[in-house]
Residue, then its C-alpha position, 0 to 999 in steps of 0.5 A: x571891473x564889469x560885473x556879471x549876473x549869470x542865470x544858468x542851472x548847472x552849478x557846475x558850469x556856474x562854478x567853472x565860470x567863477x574860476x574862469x576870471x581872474x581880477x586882471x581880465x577885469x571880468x568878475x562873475x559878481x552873482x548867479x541864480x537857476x531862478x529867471x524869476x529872480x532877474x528883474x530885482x537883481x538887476x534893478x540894484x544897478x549892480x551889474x553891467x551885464x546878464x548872462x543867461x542859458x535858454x534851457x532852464x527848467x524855472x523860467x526858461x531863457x526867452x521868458x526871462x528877456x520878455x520879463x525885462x522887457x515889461x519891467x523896462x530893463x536895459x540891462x544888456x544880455x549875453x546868451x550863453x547857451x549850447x543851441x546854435x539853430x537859427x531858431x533859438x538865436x531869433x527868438x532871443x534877439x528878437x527879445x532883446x539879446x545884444x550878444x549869442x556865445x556857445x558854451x564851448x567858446x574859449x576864455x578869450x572869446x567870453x572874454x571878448x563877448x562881454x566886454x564888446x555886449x556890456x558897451x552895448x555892441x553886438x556880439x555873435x560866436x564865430x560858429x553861427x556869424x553865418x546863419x545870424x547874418x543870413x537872418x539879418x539880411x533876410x529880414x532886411x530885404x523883406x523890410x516893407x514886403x512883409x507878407x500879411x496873413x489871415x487868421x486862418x492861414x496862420x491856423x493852416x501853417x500851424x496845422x500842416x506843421x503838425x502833420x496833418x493833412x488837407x482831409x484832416x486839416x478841413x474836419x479840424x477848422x470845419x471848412x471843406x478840402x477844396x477851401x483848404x486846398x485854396x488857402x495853401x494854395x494862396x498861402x505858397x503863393x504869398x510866401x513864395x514856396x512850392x512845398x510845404x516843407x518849404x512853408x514850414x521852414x519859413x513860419x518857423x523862421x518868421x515866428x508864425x509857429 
């Protein structure tokens, strides 16, 4: 019997999952908590085999909670069950340690399938965002070992062109000259590859450089 400990704010949801699994799917929702805060002591008793946990959590949100198991050295593996499918949200939480991805309109026999597969330790994606996880992936694969170096200063350029502003603004905010800004986005584009800054944007925001 795999015991799950969920983390999720909607009592309603939590219910629904309680009811979901019956002792023969070999499944049992063993404890649930709204408070990530509670994670690293729950799952220190060794009694649970898997963490399901929502994102969006008004206490601790869900990429909170992993880097708290993370810095208390907790292995247990996690399942987002979540309704957020942008590639963004999904990166955030497998670069900090997530095995599994499933959105929360998934069937019982994809949930089902979903623990069993992250609790023996595989991977584990729902079949609407395979796409996007895998172009994530291969991505970073074919960027391994190229991966672009940023300055300080270039960073705080994406962060404010991401913003909204513009170079004008962007020079009286970092007290450099436009002609300074204009070289930096200049050399920035050329370093990353783009032409636009909507393009620019779109790959910091991948990168987790904003």
């Amino acid at each position: 019997m795999l015991k799950c400990l969920i983390i999720d704010d909607h009592q309603l949801l939590i219910q629904g999952m309680k009811a979901l699994f019956a002792p023969e799917d070999g499944i049992e929702i063993a404890e649930a908590t709204h408070n990530g805060h509670e994670a690293p002591e729950l799952l220190a008793s060794g009694q649970f085999d898997i963490l399901l946990l929502d994102i969006s959590m008004p206490i601790l949100e869900g990429p909170a909670v992993l880097r708290l198991l993370k810095e208390k050295e907790i292995s247990t593996p996690v399942l987002m069950l979540t309704m957020h499918q942008d590639i963004k949200h999904i990166r955030r939480t497998l670069e900090l340690g997530a095995m599994g991805y499933i959105l929360k309109d998934a069937h019982k026999e994809e949930l089902q399938e979903a623990i069993e597969k992250v609790a023996a330790g595989k991977n584990y994606f729902h079949p609407k965002i395979q796409d996007e996880v895998f172009a994530y992936f291969a991505g970073k694969q074919q960027n391994a070992g190229t991966e672009v170096q940023l300055s300080k200063r270039e960073l705080e350029i994406i962060a404010a062109l991401a913003e909204g502003t513009n170079s004008e603004q962007i020079a009286e905010k970092l007290f450099i000259s436009k002609n300074t800004v204009r070289t930096h986005r200049r050399n920035i584009m050329q370093k990353v590859g783009v032409k636009t800054s909507a393009e620019l944007i779109h790959i910091a925001m991948e990168r987790g450089w904003i």
